[in-house]
C-alpha atoms as an extended CHARMM CRD file, in Angstrom:
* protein
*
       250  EXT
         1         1  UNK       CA            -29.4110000000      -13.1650000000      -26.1780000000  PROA      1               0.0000000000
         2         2  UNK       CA            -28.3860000000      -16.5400000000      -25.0700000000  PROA      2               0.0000000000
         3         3  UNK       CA            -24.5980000000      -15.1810000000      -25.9690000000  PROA      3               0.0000000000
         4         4  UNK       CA            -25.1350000000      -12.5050000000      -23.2310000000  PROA      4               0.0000000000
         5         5  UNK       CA            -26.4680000000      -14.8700000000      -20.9100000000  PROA      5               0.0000000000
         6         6  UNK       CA            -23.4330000000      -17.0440000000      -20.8790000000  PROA      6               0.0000000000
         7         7  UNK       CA            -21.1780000000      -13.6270000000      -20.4410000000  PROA      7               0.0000000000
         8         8  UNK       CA            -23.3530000000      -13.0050000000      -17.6340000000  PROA      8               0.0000000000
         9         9  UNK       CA            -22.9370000000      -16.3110000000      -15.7480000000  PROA      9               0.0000000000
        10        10  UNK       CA            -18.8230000000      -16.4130000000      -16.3260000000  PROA      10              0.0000000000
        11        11  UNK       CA            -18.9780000000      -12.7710000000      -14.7320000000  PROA      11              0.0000000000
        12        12  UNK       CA            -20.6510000000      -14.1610000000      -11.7450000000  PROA      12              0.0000000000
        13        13  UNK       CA            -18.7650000000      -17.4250000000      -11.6660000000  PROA      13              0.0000000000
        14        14  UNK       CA            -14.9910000000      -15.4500000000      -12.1550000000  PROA      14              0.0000000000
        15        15  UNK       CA            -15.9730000000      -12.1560000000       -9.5560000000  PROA      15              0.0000000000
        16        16  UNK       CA            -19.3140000000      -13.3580000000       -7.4200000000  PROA      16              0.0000000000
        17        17  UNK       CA            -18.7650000000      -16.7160000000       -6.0410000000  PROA      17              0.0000000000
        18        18  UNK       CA            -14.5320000000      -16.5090000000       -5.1440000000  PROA      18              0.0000000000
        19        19  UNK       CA            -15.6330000000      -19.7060000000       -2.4290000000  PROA      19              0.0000000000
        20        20  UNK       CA            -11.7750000000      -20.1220000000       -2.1760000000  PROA      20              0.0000000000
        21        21  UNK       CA             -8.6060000000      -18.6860000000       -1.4610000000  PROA      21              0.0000000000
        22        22  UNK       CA             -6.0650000000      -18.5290000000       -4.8750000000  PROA      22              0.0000000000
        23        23  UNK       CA             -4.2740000000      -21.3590000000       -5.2960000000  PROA      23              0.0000000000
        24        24  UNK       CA             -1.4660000000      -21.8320000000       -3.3270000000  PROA      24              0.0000000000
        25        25  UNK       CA             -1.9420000000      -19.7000000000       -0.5140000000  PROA      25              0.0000000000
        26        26  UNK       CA             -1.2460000000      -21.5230000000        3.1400000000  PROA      26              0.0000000000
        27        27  UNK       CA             -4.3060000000      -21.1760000000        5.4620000000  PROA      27              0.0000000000
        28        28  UNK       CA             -3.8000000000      -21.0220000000        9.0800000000  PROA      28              0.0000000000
        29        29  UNK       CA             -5.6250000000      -22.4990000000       12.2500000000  PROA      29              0.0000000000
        30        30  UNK       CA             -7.0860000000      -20.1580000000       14.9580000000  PROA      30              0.0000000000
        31        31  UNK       CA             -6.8740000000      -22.6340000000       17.7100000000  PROA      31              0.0000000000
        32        32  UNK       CA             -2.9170000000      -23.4610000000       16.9050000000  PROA      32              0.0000000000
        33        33  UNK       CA             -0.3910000000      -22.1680000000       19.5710000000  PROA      33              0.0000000000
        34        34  UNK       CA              1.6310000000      -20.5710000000       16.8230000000  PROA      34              0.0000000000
        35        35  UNK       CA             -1.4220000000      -19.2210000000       14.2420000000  PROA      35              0.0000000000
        36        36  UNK       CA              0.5230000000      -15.6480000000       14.2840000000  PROA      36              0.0000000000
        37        37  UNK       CA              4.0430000000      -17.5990000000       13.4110000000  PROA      37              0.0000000000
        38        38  UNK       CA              2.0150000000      -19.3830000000       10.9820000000  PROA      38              0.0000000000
        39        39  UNK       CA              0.1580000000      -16.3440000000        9.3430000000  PROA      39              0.0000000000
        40        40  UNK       CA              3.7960000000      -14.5820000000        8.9080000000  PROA      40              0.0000000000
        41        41  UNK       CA              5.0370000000      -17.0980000000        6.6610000000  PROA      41              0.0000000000
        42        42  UNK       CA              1.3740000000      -17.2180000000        4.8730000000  PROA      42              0.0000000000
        43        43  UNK       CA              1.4420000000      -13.3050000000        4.2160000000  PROA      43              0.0000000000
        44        44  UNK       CA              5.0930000000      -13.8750000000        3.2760000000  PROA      44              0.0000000000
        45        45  UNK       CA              4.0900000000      -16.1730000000        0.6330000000  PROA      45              0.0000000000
        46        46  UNK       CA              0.8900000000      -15.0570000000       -0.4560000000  PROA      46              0.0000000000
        47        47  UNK       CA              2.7370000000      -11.9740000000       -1.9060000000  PROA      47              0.0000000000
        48        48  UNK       CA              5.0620000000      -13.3410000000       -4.4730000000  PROA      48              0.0000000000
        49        49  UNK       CA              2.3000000000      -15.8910000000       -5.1040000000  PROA      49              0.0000000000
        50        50  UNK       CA             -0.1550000000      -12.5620000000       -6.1290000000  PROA      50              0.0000000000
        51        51  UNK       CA              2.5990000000      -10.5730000000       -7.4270000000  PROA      51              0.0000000000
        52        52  UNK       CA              1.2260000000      -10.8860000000      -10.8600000000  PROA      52              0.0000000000
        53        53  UNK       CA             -2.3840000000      -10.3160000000       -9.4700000000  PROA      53              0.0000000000
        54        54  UNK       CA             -5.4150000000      -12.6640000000       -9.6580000000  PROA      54              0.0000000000
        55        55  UNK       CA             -7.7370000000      -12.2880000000      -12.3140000000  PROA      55              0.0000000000
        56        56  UNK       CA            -10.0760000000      -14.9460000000      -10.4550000000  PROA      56              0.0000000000
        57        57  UNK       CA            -10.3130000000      -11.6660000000       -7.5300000000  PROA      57              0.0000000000
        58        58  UNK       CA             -9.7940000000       -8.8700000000       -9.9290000000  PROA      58              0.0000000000
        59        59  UNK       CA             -6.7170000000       -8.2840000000       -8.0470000000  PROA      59              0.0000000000
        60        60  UNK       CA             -4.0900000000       -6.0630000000       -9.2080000000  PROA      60              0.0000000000
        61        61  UNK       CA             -0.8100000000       -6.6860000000       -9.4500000000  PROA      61              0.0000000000
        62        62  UNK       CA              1.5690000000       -6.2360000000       -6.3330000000  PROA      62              0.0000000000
        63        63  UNK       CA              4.9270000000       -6.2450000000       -8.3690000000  PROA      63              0.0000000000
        64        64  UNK       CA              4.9010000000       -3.2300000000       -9.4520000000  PROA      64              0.0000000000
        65        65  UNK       CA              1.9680000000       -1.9400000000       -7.7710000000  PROA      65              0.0000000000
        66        66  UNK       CA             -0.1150000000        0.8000000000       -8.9980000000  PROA      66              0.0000000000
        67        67  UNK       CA             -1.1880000000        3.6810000000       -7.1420000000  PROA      67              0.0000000000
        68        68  UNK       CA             -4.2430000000        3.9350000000       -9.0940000000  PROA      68              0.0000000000
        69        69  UNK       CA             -5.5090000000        7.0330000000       -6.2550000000  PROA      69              0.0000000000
        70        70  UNK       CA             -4.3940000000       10.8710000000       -7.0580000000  PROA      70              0.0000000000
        71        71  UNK       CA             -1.9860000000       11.0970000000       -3.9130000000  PROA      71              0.0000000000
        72        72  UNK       CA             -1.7230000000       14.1240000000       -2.4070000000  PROA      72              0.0000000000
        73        73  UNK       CA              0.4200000000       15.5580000000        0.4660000000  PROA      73              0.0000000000
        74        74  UNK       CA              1.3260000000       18.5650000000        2.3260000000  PROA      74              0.0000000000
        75        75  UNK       CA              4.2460000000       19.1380000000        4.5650000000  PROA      75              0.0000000000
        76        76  UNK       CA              4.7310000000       22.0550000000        7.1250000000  PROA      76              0.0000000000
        77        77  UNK       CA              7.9130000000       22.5300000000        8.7940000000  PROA      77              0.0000000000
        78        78  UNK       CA              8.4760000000       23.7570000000       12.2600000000  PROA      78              0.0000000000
        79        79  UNK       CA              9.8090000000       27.3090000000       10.5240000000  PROA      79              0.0000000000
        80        80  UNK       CA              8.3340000000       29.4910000000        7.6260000000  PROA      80              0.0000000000
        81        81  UNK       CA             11.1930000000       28.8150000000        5.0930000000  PROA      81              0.0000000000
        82        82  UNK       CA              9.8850000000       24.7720000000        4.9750000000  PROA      82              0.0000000000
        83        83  UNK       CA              6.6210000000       24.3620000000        3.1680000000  PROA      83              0.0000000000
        84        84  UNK       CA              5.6790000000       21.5040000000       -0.0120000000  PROA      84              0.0000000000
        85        85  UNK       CA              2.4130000000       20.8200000000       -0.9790000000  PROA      85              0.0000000000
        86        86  UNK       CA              2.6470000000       17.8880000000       -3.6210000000  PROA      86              0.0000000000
        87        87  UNK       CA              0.8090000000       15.6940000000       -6.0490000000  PROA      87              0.0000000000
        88        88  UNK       CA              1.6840000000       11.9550000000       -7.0050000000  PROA      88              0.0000000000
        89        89  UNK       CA              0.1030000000       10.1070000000      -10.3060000000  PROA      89              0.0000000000
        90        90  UNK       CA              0.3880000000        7.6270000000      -12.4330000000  PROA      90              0.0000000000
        91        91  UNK       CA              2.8270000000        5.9430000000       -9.8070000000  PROA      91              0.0000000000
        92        92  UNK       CA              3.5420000000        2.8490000000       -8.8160000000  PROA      92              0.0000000000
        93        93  UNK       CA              5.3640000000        0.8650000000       -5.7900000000  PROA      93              0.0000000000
        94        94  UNK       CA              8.0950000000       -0.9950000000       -6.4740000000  PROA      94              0.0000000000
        95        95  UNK       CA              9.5760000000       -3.9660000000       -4.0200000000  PROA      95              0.0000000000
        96        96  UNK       CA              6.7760000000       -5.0770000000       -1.8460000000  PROA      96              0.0000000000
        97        97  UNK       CA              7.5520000000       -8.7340000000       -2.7490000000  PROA      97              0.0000000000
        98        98  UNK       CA             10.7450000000       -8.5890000000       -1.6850000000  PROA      98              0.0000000000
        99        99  UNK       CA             10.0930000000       -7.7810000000        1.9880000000  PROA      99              0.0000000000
       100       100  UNK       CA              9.8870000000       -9.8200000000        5.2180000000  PROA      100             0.0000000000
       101       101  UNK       CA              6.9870000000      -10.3000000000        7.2630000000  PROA      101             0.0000000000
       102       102  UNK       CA              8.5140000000      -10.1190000000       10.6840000000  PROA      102             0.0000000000
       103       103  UNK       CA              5.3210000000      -10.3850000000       13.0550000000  PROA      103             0.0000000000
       104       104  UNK       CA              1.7460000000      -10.6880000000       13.2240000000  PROA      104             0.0000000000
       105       105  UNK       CA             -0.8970000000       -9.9480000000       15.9090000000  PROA      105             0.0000000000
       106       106  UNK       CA             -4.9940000000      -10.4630000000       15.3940000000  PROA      106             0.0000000000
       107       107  UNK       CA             -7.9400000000      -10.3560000000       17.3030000000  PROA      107             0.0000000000
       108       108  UNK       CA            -10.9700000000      -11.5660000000       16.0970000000  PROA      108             0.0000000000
       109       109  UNK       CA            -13.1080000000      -11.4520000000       18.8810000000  PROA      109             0.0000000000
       110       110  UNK       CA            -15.2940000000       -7.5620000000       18.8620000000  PROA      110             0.0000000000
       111       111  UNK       CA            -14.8690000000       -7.5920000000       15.2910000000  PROA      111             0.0000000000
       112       112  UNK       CA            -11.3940000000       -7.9010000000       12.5150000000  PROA      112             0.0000000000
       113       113  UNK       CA             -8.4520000000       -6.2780000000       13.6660000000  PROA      113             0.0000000000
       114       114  UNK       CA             -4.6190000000       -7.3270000000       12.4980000000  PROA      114             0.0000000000
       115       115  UNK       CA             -1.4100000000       -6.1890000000       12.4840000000  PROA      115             0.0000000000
       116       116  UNK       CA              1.3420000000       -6.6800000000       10.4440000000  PROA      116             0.0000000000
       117       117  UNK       CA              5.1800000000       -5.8970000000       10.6490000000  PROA      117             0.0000000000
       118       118  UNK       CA              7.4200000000       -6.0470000000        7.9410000000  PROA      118             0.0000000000
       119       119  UNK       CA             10.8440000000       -5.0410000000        6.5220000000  PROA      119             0.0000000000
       120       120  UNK       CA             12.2120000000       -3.6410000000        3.4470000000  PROA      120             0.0000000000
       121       121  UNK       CA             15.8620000000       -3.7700000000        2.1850000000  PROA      121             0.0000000000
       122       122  UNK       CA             14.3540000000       -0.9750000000       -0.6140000000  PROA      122             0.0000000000
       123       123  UNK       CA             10.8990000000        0.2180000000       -1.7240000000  PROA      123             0.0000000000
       124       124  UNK       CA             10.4110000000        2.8220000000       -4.7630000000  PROA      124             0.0000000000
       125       125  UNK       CA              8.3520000000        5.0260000000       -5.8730000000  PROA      125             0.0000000000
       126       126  UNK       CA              8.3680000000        6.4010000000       -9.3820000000  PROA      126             0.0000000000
       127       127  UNK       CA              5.7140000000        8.2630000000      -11.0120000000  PROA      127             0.0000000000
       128       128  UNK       CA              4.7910000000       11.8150000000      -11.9380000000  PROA      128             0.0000000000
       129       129  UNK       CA              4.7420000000       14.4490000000       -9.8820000000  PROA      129             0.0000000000
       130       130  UNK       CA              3.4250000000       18.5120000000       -9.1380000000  PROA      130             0.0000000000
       131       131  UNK       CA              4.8800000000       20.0590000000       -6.2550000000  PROA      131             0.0000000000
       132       132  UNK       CA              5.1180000000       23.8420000000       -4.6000000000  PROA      132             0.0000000000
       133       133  UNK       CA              6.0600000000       25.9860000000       -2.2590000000  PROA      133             0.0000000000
       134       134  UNK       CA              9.7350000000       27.0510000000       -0.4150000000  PROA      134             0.0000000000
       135       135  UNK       CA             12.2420000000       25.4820000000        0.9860000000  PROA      135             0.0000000000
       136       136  UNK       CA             15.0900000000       27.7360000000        2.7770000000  PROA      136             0.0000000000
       137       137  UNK       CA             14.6240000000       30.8770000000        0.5230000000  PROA      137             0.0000000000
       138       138  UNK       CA             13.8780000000       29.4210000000       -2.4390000000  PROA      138             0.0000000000
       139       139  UNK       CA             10.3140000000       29.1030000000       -3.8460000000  PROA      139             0.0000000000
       140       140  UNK       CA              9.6790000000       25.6520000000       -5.5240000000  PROA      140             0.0000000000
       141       141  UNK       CA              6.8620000000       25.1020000000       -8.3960000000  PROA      141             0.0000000000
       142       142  UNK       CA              7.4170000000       22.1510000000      -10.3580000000  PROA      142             0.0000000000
       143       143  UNK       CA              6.0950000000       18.8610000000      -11.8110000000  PROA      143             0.0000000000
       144       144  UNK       CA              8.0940000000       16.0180000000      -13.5690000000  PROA      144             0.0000000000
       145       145  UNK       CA              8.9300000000       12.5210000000      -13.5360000000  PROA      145             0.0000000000
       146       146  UNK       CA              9.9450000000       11.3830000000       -9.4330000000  PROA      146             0.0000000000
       147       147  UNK       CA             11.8040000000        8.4670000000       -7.4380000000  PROA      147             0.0000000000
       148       148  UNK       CA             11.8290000000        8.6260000000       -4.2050000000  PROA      148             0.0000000000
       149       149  UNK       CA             13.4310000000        5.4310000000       -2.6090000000  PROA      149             0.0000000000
       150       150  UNK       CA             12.7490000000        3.8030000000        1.0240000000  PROA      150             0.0000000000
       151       151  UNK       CA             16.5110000000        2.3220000000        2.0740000000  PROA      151             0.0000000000
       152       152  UNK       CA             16.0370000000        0.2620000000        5.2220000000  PROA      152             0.0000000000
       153       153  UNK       CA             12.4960000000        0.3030000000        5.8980000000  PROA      153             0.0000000000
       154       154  UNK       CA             10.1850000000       -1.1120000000        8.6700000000  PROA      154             0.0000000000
       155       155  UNK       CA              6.5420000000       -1.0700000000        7.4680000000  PROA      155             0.0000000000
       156       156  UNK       CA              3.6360000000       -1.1310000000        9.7240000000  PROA      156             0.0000000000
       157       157  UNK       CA              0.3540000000       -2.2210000000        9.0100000000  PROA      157             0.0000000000
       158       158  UNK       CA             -2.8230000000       -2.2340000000       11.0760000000  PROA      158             0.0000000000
       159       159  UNK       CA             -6.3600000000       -3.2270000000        9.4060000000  PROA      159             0.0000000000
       160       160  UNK       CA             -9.6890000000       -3.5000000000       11.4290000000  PROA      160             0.0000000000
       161       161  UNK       CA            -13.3110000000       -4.4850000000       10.1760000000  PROA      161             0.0000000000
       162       162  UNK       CA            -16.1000000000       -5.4500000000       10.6810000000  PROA      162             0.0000000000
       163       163  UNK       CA            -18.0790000000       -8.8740000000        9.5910000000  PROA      163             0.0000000000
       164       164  UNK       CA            -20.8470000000       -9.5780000000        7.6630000000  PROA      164             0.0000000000
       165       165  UNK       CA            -23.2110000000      -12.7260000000        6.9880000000  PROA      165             0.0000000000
       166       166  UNK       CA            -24.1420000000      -13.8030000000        3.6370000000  PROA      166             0.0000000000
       167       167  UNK       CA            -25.9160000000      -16.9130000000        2.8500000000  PROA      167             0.0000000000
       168       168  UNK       CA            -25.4160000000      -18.4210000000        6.4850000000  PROA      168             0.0000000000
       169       169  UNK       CA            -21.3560000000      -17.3650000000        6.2000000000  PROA      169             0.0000000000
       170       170  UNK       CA            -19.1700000000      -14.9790000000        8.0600000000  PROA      170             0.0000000000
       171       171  UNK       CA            -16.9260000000      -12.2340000000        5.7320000000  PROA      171             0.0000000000
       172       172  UNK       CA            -14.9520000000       -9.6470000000        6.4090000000  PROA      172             0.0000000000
       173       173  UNK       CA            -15.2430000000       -5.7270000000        5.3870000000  PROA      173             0.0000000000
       174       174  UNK       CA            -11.9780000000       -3.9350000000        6.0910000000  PROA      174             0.0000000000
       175       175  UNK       CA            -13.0300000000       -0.2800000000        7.0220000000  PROA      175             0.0000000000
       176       176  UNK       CA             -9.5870000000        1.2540000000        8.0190000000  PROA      176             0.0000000000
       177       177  UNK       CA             -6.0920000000        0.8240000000        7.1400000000  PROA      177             0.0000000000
       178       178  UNK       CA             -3.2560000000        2.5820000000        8.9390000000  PROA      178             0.0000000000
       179       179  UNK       CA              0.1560000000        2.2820000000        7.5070000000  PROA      179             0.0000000000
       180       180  UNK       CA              3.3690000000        3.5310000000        8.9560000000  PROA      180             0.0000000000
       181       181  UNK       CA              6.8360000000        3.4010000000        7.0690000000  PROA      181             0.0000000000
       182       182  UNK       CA              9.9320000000        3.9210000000        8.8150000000  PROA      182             0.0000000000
       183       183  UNK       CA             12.8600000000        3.9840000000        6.7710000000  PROA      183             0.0000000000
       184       184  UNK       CA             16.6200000000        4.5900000000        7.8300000000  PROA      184             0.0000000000
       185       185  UNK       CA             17.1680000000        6.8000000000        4.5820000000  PROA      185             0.0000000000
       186       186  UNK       CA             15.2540000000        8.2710000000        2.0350000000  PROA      186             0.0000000000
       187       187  UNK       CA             16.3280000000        9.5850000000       -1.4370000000  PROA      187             0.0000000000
       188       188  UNK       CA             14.8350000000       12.0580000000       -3.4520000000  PROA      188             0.0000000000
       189       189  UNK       CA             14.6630000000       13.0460000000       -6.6600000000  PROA      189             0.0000000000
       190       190  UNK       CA             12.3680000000       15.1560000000       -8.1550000000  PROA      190             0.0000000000
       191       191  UNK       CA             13.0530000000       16.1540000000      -11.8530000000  PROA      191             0.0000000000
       192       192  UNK       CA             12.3220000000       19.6660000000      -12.8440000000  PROA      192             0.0000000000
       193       193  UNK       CA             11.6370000000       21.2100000000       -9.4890000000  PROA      193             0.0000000000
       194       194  UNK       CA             12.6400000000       24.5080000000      -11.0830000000  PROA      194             0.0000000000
       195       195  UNK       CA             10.9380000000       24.4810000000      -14.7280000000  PROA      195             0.0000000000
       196       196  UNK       CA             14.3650000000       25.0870000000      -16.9610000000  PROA      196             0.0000000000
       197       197  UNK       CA             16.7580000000       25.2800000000      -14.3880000000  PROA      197             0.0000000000
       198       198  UNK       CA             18.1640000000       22.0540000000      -13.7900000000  PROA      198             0.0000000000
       199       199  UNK       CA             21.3030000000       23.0610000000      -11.6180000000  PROA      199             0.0000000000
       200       200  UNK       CA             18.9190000000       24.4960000000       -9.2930000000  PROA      200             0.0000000000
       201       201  UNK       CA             16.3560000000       21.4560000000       -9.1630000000  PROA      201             0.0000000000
       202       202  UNK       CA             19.5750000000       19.8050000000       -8.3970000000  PROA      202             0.0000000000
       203       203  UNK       CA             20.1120000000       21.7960000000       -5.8160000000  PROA      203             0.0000000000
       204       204  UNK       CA             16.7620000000       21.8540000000       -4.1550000000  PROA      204             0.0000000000
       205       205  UNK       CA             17.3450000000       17.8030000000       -4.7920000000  PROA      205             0.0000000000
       206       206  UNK       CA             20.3600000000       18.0950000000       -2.4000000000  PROA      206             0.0000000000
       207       207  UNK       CA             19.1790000000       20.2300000000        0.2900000000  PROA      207             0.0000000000
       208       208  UNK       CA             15.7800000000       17.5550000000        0.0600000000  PROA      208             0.0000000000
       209       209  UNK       CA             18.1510000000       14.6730000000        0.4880000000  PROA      209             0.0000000000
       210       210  UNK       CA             20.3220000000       16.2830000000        3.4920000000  PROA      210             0.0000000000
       211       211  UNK       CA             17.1500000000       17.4780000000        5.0990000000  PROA      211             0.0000000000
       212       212  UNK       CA             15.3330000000       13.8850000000        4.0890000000  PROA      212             0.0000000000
       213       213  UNK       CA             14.3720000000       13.0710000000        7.7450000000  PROA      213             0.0000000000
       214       214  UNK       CA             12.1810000000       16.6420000000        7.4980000000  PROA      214             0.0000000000
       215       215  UNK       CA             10.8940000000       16.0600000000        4.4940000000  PROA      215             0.0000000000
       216       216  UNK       CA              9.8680000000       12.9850000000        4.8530000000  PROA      216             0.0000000000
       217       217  UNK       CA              8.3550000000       13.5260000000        8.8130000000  PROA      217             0.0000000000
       218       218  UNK       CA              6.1960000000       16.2240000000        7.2110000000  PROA      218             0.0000000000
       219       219  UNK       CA              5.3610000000       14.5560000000        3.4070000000  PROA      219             0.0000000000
       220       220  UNK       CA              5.1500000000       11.3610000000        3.9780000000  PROA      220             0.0000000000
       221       221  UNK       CA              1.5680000000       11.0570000000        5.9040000000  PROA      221             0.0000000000
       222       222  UNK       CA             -0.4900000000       12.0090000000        3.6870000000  PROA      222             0.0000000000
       223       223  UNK       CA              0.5840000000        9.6970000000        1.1080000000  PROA      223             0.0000000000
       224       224  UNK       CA              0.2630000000        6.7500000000        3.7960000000  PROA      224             0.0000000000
       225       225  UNK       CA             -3.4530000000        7.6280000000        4.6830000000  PROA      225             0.0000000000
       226       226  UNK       CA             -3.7650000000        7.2570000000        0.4070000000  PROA      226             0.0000000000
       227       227  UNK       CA             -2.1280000000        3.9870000000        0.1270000000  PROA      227             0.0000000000
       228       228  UNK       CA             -4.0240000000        2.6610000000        3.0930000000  PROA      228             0.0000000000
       229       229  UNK       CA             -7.2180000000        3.6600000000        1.5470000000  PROA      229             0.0000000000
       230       230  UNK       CA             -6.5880000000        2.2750000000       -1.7440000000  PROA      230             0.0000000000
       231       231  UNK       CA             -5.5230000000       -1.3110000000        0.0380000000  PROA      231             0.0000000000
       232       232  UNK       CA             -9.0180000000       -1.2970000000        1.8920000000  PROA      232             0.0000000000
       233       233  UNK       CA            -10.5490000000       -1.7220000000       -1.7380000000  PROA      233             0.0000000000
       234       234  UNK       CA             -7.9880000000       -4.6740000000       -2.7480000000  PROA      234             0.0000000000
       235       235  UNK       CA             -8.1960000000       -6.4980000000        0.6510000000  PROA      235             0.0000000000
       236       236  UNK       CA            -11.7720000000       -6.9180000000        0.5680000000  PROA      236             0.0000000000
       237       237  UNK       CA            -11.5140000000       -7.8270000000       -3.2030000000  PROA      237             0.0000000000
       238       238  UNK       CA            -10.8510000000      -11.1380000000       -1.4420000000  PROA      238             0.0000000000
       239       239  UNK       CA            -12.2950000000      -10.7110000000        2.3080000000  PROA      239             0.0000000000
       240       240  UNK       CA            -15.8170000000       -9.8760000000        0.6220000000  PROA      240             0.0000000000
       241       241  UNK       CA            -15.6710000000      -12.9950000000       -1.8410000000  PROA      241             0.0000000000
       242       242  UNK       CA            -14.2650000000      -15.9890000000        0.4310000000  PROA      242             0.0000000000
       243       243  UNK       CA            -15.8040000000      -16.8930000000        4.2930000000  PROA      243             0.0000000000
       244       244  UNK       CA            -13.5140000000      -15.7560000000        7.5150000000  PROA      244             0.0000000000
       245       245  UNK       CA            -13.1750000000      -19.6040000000        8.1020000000  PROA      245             0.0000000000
       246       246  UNK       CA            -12.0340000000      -20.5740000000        4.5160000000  PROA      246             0.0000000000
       247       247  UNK       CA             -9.3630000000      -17.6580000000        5.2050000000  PROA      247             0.0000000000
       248       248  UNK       CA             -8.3780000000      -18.3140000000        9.4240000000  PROA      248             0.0000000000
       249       249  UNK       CA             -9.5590000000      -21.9270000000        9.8810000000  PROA      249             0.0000000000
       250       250  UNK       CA            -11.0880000000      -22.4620000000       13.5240000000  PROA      250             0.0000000000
């Protein structure tokens, strides 16, 4: 019994009482002129500093990061002959770290709202995949192993919340998370896209990676409203654990 009790306090220590930000991780002051310059360069760092996670936050890791969500997406084309409806799991994001936090905006005044711009010489992802349905003439109904690589990407992020008061302090509870990606290129490949036929999943692959502006226009929306729901969850990991002026100092 007293065995138990001890587990019971180190759970509360490790995941209730997170008073502080992880080590290492630059705070910023509200009232300086150049807070957003500031916050850049704290974002910047705070992601190779948590690429391995925080077990202090039960925070997972960022490099590679999971997609622990079943991701799903449909794209419509402007004609009949341009239709996917696809499946992602078991994935996982590769190259966030290795971005560049461009700009910042806040606005803490009616509530939490931030925005974040960023930019990408390449971001993967590689998991398993279930797709179906036609492009051109040809019918598609497959599932495999995928990689589809972001070359040149801008990534936008916008978060807004709400706070709350515990014990006399102000926190933060994300509610949405919008994110945009805006690559220059995008490569596909989808293995098996035609079950036993690989010279024609190599060709759908082809006509995919011609067409890659359509394809990704019309697939790539649904799998940003997933990852922006799953990063609600991690953000407030921390935002529900340490007090809005431990995290944006006045």
């Amino acid at each position: 019994m007293r065995s138990l009790s001890k587990i019971i306090v180190l759970i509360i220590i490790v995941y209730g009482i997170c008073e502080e930000l992880p080590k290492g991780i630059t705070t910023c002051s509200r009232s300086d002129e150049n807070f957003n310059k500031c916050l850049s360069s704290a974002i910047q760092e705070a992601l190779v500093i948590l690429k391995d996670g925080s077990p202090e936050f039960d925070l997972p890791k960022i490099e590679p990061f999971t997609i622990t969500q079943h991701t799903d997406s449909e794209a419509i084309g402007a004609t009949p002959n341009f239709y996917l409806k696809s499946s992602l799991k078991n994935a996982e994001i590769r190259g966030l770290t290795a971005g560049k936090v461009l700009r910042t905006a806040t606005k803490f005044d009616k509530g939490y709202k931030i925005k974040i711009e960023s930019e990408f010489d390449k971001i993967s992802i590689i998991g398993n995949y279930t797709m179906n349905g036609k492009i051109l003439v040809l019918p598609i109904n497959g599932e495999g192993e995928c990689n589809i690589t972001f070359v040149d990407t801008m990534v936008r992020v916008e978060s807004h919340g709400r706070y709350l008061t515990k014990n006399g302090e102000t926190y933060i509870d994300i509610q949405e998370f919008k994110i945009k990606i805006i690559p220059k290129r995008v490569l596909y490949n989808f293995e098996n896209l035609f079950k036993n036929d690989k010279q024609l999943s190599d060709t759908i692959n082809s006509v995919m990676n011609q067409q890659w502006q359509l394809v990704t226009d019309n697939l790539l929306p649904g799998y940003e409203e997933k990852f922006g729901e799953q990063l609600i969850g991690v953000c407030n990991k921390i935002y529900h654990n340490v007090p809005f002026n431990k995290i944006f100092r006045e």
